[in-house]
PyMOL Python script that loads the backbone (N, CA, C, O; Angstrom):
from pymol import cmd

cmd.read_pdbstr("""\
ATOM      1  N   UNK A   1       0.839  -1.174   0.000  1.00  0.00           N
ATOM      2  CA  UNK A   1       0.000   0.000   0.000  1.00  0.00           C
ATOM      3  C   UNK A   1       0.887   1.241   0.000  1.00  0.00           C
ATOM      4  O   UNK A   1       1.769   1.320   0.855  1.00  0.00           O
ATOM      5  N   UNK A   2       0.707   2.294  -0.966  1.00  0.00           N
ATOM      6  CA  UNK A   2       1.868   3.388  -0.929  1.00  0.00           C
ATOM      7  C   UNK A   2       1.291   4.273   0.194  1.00  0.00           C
ATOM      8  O   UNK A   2       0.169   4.314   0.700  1.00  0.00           O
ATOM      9  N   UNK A   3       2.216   4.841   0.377  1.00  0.00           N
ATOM     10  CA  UNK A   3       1.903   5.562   1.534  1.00  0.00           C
ATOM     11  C   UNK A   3       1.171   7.179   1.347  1.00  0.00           C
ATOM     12  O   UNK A   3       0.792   7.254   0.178  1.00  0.00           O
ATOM     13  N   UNK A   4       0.939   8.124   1.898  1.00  0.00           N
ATOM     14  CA  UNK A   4       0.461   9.446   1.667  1.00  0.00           C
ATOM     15  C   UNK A   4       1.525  10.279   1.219  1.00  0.00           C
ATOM     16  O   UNK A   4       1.415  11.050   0.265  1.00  0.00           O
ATOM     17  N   UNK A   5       2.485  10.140   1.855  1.00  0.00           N
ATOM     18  CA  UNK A   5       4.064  10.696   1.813  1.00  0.00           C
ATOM     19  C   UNK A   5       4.601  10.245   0.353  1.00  0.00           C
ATOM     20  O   UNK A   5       5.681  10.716  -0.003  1.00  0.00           O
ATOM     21  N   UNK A   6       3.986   9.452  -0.424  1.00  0.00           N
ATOM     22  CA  UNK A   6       4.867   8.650  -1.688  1.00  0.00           C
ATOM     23  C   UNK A   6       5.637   9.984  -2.352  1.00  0.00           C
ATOM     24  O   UNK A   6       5.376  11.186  -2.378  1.00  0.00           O
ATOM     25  N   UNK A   7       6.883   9.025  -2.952  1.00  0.00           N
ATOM     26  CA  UNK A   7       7.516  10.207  -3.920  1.00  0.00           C
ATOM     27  C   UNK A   7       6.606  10.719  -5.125  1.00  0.00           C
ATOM     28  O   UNK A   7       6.419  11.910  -5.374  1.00  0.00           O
ATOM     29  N   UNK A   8       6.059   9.637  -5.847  1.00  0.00           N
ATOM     30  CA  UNK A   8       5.209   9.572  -7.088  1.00  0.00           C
ATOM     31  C   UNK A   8       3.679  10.022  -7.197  1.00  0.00           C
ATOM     32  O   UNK A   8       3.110   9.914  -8.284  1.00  0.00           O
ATOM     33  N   UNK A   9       2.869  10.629  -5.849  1.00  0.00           N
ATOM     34  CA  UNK A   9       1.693  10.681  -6.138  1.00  0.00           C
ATOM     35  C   UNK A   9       0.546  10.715  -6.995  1.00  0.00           C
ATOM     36  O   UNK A   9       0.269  11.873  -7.306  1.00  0.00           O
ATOM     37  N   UNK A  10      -0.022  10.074  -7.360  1.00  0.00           N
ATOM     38  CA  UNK A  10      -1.222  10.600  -8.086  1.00  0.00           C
ATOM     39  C   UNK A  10      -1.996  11.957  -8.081  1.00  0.00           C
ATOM     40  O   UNK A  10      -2.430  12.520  -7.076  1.00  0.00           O
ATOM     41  N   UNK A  11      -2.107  12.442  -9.528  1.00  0.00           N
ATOM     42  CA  UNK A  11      -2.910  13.773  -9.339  1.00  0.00           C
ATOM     43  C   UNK A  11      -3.488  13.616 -10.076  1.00  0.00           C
ATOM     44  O   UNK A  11      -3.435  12.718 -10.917  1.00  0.00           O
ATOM     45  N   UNK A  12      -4.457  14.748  -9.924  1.00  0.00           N
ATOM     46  CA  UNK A  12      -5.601  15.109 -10.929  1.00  0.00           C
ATOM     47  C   UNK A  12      -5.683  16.046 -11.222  1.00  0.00           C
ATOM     48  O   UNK A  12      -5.711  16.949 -10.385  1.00  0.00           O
ATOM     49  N   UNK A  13      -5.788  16.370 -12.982  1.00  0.00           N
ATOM     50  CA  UNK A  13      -5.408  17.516 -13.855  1.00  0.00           C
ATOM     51  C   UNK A  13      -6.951  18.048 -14.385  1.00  0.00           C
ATOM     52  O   UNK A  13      -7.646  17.416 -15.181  1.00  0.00           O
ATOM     53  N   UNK A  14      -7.337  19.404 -13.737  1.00  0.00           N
ATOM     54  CA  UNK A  14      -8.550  19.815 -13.915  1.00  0.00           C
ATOM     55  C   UNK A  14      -8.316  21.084 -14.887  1.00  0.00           C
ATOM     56  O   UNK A  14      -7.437  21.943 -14.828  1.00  0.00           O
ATOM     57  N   UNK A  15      -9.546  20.905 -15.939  1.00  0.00           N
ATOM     58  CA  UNK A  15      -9.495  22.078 -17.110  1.00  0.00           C
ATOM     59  C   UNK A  15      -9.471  23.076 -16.489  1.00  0.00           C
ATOM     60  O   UNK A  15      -9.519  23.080 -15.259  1.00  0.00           O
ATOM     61  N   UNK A  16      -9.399  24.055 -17.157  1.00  0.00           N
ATOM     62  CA  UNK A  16      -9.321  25.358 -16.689  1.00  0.00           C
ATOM     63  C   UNK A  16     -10.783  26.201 -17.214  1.00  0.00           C
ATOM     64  O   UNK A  16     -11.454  27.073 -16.662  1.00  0.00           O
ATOM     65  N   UNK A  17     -10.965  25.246 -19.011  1.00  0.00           N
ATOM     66  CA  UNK A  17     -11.678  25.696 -19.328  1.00  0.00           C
ATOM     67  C   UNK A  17     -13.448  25.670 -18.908  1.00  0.00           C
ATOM     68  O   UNK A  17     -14.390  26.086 -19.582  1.00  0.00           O
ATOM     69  N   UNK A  18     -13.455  24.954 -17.411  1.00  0.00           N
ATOM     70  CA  UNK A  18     -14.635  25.175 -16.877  1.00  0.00           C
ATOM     71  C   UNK A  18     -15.879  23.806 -17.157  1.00  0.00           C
ATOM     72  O   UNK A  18     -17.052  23.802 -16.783  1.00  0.00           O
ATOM     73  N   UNK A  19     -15.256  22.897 -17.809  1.00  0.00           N
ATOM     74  CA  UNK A  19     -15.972  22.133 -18.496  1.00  0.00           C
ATOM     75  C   UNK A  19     -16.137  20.420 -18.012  1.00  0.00           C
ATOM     76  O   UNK A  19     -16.789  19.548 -18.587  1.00  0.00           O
ATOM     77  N   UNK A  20     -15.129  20.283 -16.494  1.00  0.00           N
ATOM     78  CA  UNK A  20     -14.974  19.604 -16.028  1.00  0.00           C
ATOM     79  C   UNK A  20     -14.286  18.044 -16.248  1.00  0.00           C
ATOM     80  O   UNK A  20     -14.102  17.059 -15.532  1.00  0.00           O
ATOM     81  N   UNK A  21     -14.028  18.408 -17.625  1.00  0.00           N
ATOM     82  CA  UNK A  21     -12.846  17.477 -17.677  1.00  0.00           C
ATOM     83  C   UNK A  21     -11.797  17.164 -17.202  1.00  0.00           C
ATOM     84  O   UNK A  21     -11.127  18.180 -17.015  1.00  0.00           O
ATOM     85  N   UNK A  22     -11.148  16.032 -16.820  1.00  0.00           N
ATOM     86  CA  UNK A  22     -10.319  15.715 -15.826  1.00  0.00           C
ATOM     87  C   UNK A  22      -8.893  14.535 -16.250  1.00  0.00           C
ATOM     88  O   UNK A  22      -9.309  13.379 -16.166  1.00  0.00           O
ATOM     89  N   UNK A  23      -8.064  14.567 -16.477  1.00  0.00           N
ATOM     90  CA  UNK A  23      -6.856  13.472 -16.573  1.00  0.00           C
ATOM     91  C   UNK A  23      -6.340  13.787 -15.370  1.00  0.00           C
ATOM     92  O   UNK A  23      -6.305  14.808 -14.682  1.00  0.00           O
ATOM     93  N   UNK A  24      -5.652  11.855 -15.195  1.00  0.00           N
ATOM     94  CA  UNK A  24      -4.920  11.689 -13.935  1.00  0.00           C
ATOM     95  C   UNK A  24      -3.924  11.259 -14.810  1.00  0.00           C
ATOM     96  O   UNK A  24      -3.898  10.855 -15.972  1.00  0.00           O
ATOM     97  N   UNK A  25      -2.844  11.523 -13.632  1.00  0.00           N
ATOM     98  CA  UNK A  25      -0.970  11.348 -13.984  1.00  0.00           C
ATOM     99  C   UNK A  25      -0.595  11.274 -12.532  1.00  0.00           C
ATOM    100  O   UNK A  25      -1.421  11.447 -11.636  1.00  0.00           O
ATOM    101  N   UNK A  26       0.729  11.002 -12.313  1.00  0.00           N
ATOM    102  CA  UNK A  26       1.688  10.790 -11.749  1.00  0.00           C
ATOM    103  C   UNK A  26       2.787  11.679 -11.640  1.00  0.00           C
ATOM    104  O   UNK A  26       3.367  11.843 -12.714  1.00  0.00           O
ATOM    105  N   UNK A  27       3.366  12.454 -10.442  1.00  0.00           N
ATOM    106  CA  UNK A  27       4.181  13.554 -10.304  1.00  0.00           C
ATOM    107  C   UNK A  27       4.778  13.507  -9.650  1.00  0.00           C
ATOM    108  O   UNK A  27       4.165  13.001  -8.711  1.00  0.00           O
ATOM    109  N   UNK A  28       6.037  13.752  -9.272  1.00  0.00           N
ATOM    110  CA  UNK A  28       7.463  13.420  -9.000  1.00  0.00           C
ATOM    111  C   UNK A  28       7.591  14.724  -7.747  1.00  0.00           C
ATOM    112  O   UNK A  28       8.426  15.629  -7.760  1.00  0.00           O
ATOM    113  N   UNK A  29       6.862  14.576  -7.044  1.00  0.00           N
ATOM    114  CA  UNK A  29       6.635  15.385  -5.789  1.00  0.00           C
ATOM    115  C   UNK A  29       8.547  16.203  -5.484  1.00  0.00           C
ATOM    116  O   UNK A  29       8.836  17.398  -5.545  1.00  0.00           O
ATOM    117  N   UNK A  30       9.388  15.147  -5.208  1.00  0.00           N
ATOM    118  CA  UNK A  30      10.628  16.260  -5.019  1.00  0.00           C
ATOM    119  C   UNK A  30      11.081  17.112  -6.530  1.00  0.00           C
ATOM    120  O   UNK A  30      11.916  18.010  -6.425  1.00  0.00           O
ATOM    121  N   UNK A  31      10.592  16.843  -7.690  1.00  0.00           N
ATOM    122  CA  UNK A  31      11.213  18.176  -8.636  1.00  0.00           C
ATOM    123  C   UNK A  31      10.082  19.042  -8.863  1.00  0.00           C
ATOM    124  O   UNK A  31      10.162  20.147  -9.399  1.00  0.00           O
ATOM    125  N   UNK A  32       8.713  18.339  -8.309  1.00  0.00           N
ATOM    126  CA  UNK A  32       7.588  19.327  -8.614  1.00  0.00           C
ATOM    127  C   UNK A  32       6.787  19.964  -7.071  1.00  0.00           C
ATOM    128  O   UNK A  32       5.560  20.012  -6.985  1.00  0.00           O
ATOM    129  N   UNK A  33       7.649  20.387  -6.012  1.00  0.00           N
ATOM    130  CA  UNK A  33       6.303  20.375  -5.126  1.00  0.00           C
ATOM    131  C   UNK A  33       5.408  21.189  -5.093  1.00  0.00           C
ATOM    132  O   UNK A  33       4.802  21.261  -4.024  1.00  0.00           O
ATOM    133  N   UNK A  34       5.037  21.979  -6.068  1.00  0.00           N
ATOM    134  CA  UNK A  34       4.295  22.537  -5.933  1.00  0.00           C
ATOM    135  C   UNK A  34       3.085  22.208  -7.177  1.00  0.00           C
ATOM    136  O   UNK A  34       3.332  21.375  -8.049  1.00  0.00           O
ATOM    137  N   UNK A  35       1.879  22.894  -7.149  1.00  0.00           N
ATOM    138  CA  UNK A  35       0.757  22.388  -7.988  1.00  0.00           C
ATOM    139  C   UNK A  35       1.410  22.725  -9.572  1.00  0.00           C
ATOM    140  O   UNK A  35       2.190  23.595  -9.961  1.00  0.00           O
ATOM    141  N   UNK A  36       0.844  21.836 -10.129  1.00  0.00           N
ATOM    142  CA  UNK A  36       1.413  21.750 -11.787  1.00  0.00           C
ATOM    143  C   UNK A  36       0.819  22.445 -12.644  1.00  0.00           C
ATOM    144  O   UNK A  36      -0.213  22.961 -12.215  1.00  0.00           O
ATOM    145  N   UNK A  37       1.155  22.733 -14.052  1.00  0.00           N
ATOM    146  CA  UNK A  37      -0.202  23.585 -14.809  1.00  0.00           C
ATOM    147  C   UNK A  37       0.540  22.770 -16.333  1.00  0.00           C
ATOM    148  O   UNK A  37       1.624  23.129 -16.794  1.00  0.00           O
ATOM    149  N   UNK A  38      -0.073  21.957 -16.763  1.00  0.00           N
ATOM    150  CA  UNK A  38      -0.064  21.292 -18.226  1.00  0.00           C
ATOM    151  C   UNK A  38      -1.175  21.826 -19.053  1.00  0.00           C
ATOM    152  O   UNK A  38      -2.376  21.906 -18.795  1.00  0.00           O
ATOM    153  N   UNK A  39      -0.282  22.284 -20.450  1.00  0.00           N
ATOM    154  CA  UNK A  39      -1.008  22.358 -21.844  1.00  0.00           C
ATOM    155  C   UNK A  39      -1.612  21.357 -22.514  1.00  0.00           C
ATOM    156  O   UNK A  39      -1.047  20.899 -23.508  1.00  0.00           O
ATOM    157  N   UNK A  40      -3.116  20.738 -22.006  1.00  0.00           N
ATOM    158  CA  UNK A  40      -3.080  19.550 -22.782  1.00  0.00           C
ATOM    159  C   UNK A  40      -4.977  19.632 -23.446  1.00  0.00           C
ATOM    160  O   UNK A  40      -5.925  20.395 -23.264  1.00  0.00           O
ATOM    161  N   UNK A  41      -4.788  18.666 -24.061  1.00  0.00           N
ATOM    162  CA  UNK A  41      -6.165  19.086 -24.867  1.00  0.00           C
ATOM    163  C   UNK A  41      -7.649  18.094 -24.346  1.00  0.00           C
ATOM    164  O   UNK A  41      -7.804  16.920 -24.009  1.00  0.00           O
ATOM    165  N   UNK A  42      -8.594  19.323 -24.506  1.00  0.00           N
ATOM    166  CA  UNK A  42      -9.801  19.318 -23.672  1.00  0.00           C
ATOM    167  C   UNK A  42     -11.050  18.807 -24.547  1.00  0.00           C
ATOM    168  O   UNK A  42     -11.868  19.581 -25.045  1.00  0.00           O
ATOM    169  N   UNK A  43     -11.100  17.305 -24.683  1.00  0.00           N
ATOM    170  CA  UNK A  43     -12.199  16.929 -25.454  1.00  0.00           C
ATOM    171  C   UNK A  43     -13.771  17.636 -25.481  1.00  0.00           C
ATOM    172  O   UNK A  43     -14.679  17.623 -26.313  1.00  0.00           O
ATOM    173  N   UNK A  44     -13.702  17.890 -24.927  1.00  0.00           N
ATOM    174  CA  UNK A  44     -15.730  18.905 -24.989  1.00  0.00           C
ATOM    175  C   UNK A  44     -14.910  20.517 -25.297  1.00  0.00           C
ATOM    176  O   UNK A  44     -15.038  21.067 -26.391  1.00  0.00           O
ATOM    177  N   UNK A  45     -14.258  21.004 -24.408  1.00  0.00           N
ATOM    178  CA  UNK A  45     -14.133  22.081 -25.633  1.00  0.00           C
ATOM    179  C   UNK A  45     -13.175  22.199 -26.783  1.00  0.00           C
ATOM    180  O   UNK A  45     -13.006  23.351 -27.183  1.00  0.00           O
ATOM    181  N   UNK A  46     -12.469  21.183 -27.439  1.00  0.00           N
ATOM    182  CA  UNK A  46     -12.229  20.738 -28.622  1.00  0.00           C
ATOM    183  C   UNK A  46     -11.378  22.190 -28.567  1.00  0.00           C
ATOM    184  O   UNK A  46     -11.731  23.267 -29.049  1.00  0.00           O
ATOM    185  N   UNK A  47     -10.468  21.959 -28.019  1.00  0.00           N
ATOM    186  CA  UNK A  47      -8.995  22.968 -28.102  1.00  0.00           C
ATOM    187  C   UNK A  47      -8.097  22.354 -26.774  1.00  0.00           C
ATOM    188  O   UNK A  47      -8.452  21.450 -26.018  1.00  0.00           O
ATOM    189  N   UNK A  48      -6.779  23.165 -26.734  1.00  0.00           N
ATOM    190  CA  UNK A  48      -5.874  22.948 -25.604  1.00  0.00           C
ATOM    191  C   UNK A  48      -6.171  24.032 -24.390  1.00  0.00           C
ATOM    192  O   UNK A  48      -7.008  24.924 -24.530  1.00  0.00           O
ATOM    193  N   UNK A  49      -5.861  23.963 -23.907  1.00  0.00           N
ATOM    194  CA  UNK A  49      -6.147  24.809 -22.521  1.00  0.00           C
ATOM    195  C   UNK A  49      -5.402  23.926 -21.280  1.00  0.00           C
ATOM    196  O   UNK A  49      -5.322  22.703 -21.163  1.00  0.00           O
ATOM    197  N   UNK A  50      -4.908  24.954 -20.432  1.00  0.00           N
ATOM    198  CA  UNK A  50      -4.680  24.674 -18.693  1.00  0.00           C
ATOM    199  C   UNK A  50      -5.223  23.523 -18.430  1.00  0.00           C
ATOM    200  O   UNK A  50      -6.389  23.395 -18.803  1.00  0.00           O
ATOM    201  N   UNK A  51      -4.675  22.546 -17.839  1.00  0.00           N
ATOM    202  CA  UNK A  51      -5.199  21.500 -16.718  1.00  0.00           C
ATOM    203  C   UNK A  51      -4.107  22.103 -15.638  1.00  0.00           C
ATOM    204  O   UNK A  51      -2.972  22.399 -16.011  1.00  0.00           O
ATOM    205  N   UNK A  52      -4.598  22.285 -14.078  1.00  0.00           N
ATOM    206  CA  UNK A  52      -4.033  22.339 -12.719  1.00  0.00           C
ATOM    207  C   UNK A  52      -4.135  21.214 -12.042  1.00  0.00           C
ATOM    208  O   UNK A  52      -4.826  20.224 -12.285  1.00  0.00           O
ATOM    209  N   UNK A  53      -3.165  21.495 -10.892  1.00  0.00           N
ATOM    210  CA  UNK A  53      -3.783  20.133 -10.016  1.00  0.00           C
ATOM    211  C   UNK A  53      -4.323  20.119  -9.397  1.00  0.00           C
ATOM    212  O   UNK A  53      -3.942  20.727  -8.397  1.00  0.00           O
ATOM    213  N   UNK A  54      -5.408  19.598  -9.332  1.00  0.00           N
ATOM    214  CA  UNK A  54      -6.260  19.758  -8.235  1.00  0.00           C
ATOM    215  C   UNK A  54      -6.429  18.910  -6.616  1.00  0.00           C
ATOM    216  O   UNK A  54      -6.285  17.753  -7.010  1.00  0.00           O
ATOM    217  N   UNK A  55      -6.513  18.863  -6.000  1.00  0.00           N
ATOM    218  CA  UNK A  55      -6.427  18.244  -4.842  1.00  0.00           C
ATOM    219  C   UNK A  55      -7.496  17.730  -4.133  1.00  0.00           C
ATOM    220  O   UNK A  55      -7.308  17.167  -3.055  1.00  0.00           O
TER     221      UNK A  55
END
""", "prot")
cmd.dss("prot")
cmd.show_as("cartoon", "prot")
cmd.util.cbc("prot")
cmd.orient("prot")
C-alpha cells in the first residue's frame, strides 16, 4: 500500500476551461512540489487549454 508521503503521487489535472474534464498522472513530488499547470487538450471544448492540479 503506498503511503500518503509517496515520492510519485497521483494527481488530478482539472481544465481550466470550466468544463470539467479531468486526466490523472503521476508527479514526481521532489522536482515538482508545488501544484502543476499542463497544456493539454480538452475533449468537450475541442482545443488545448490549462489542466491544474487539483487536490
Amino acid at each position: 500500500m503506498a503511503s500518503r508521503t509517496d515520492v510519485r503521487p497521483v494527481v488530478q489535472l482539472r481544465s481550466t476551461a470550466g468544463t470539467g474534464f479531468t486526466y490523472v498522472t503521476r508527479k514526481n513530488r521532489r522536482n515538482d512540489p508545488d501544484r502543476i499547470v499542463l497544456r493539454k487538450y480538452d475533449p468537450v471544448a475541442r482545443r488545448h487549454v490549462d489542466f491544474r492540479e487539483a487536490r
